[in-house]
N, C-alpha and C positions, 0 to 999 in steps of 0.2 A: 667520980666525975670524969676522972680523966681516962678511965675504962670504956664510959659510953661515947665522950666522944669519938674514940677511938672505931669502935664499934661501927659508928655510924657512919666514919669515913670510910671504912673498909666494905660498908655495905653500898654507899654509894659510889664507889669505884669499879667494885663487881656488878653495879646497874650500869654503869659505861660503859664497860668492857661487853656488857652482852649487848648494848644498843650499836657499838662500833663493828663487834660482830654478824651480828642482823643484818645491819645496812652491806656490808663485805658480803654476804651471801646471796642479799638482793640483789647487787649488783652484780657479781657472777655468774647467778643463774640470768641475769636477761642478758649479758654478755656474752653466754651460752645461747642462750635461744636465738639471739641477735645470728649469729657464729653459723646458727642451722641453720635459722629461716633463710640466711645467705647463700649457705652450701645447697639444700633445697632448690634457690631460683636458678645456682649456675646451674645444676644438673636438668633444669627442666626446661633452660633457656638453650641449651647444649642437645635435649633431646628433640628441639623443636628445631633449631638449626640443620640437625642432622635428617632429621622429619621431612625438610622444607628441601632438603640438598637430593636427598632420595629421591622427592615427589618430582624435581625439576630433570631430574636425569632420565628419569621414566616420561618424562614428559617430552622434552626436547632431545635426549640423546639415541631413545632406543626406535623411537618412529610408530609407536607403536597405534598412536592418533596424528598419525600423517597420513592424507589420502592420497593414494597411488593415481587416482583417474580421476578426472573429473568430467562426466557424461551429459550433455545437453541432448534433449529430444523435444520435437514439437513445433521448434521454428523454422518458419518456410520463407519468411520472408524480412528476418531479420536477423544479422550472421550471427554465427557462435562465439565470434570475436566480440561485438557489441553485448551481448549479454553475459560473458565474463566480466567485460569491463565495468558494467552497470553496478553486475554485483559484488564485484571488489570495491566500487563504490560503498556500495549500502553496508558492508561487513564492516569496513576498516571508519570510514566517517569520520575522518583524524584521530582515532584510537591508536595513542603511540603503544600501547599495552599488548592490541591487536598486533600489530606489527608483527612483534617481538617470537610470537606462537607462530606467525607464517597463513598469508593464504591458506597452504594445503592442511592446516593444522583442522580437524572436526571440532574438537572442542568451541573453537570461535564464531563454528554454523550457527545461524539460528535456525528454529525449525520451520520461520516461513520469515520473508520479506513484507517491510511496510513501505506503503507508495512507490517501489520501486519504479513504476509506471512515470514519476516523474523525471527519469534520467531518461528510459526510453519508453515514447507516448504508445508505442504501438503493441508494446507488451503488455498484455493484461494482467495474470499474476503468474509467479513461478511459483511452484509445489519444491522440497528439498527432502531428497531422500539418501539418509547417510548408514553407511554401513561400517560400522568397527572392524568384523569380524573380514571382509572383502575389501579393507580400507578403500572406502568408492564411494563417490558422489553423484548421486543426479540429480539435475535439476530437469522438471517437465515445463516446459515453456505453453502459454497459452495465449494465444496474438489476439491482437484485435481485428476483425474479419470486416473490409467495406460491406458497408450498406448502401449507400450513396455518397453523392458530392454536395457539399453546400457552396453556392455561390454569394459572396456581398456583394450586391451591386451600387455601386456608385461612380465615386471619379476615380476610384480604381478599385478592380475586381480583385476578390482574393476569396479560394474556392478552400475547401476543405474537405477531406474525407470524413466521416461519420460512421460508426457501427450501427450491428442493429438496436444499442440500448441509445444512443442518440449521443453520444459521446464521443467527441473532434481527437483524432489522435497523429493526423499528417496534413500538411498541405497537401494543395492539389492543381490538377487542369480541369478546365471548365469541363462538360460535356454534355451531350444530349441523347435522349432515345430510351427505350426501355431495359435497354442492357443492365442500365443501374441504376438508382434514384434520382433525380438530380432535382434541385430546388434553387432557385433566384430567389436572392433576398432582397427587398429595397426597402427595409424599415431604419433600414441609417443607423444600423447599430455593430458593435463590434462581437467577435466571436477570438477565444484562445483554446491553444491545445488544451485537453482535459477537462474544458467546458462542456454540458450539456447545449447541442443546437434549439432543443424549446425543454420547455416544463416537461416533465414524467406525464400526466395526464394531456396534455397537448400532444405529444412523440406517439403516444399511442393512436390517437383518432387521426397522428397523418399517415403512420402505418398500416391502417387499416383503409384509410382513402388511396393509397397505392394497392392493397389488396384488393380493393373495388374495382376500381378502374381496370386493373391486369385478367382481373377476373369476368370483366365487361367485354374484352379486346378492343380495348382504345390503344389506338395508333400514336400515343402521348408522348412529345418531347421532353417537357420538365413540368415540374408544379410551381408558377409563381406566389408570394405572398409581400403583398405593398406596402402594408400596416398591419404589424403583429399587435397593435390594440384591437383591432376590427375582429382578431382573429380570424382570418378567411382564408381561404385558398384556391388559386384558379389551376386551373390545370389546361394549359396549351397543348393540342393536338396539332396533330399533320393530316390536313384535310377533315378536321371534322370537326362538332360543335365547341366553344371554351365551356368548361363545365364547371361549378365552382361547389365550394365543399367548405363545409364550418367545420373551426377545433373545436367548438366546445363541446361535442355529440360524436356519438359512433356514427359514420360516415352506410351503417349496414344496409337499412333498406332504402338506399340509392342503385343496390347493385338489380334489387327485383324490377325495380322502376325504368334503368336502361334494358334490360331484358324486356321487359312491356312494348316499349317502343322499338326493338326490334332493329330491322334493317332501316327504318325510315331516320335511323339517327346522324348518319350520313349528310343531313339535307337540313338539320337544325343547324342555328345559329349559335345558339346557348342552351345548356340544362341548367335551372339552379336546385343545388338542394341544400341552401344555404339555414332553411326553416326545417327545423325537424319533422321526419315525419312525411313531409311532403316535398312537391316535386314539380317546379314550375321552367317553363320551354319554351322557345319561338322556333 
């Protein structure tokens, strides 16, 4: 009796001893692994440092995306100093990050400009063409080209230039004649830079009513228009009939019509060719 219990404490002592053991081993080896996975992060936290110290030395110290020149072509009538500035505007746009690379740095170019039109109206868009290998910038400037003047008439005049897509991009002085468009407005309404002067569809039929008319040899000071709901348009001459002209139609066979009547157009009061189509006179 006292053999087995014996027995049985020595059997359950060596079941201790291997559970005490087990656990020491488990624990060592994740103590271990714990030890790598550590050593592991420093060396790859280490290789990414040295990674990151490299990329920025190449980056900032050797120049090798620094632009030596920065080339503007295309503007005639707006300086090279205004379109640097514009577009240091548009690059940096409170980018303290920007900053940091530099103006002349390539990597910060974009490959083209959004709205930049809104810092300066008369620039249409810049084109950017960048060279690593010639570290060189160009930018091609593309301006906005007068069409004519818009006048608002009221209790006080304020005139505007317009391209030929109809689109306001400077003030202006009033003016007359056929040198360049000119249009009185007195529908009491307001116009701003970057605004279209009328609708796309409207711009076009008065485009083509100045193509009429020039193509007629009317001696015309300006086109006025009273009430842009009427949609209509008069057109004041120098010495000869007021002629008036509808946006909502191509303005085209008015021009066979003054051709018809010839030299006796001199002696008219008025043409209208406000009805499509046709073409009624005093």
């Amino acid at each position: 009796m006292g053999r087995e219990v014996f027995l049985k404490s020595m059997f359950n002592h060596k079941k201790k001893v291997e559970k005490n053991l087990s656990a020491y081993m488990h624990e060592h080896n994740r103590g271990k692994k714990a030890r790598r996975i550590l050593r592991n992060c420093v060396f790859i936290f280490l290789g990414i440092g040295f990674l990151a110290n490299g990329i920025a030395y190449f980056v900032f110290r050797t120049g090798f995306f620094r632009a030596k020149d920065i080339v503007i072509t295309g503007n005639k009538d707006i300086s090279s100093q205004d379109v640097l500035s514009a577009v240091r505007a548009q690059i940096f746009n409170g980018s303290y990050f920007k900053y940091i690379f530099g103006f002349n740095n390539l990597l910060i170019w974009p490959e083209k400009f959004e709205n930049i039109n809104k810092l300066v109206p008369r620039i249409k868009s810049i084109e950017i063409e960048k060279s690593y290998f010639n570290k060189k910038i160009v930018l091609k400037v593309v301006e906005r080209q007068g069409y004519g003047v818009w006048c608002l008439e009221g209790v006080e005049e304020k005139c505007f230039s317009f391209d030929e897509e109809g689109i306001i991009f400077s003030r202006s002085m009033p003016s007359e004649g056929s040198l360049i468009h000119n249009v009185r407005d007195y529908s009491e309404r307001q116009l701003y830079l970057l605004l279209p002067v009328l609708s796309v569809d409207k711009f076009k039929y008065l485009k083509e009513i100045f193509e009429v008319i020039e193509a007629a040899g009317l001696n015309y000071k300006f086109l006025e228009i009273q009430n842009l709901k009427l949609e209509e348009v008069k057109v004041i001459n120098s010495g000869g009939p007021v002629v008036y002209f509808s946006l909502r139609f191509s303005p085209d066979f008015a021009l066979a019509a003054m051709k018809a009547i010839g030299v006796s157009i001199g002696k008219l009061e008025y043409i209208d060719f406000r009805v499509e189509n046709k073409v009624y006179y005093k």
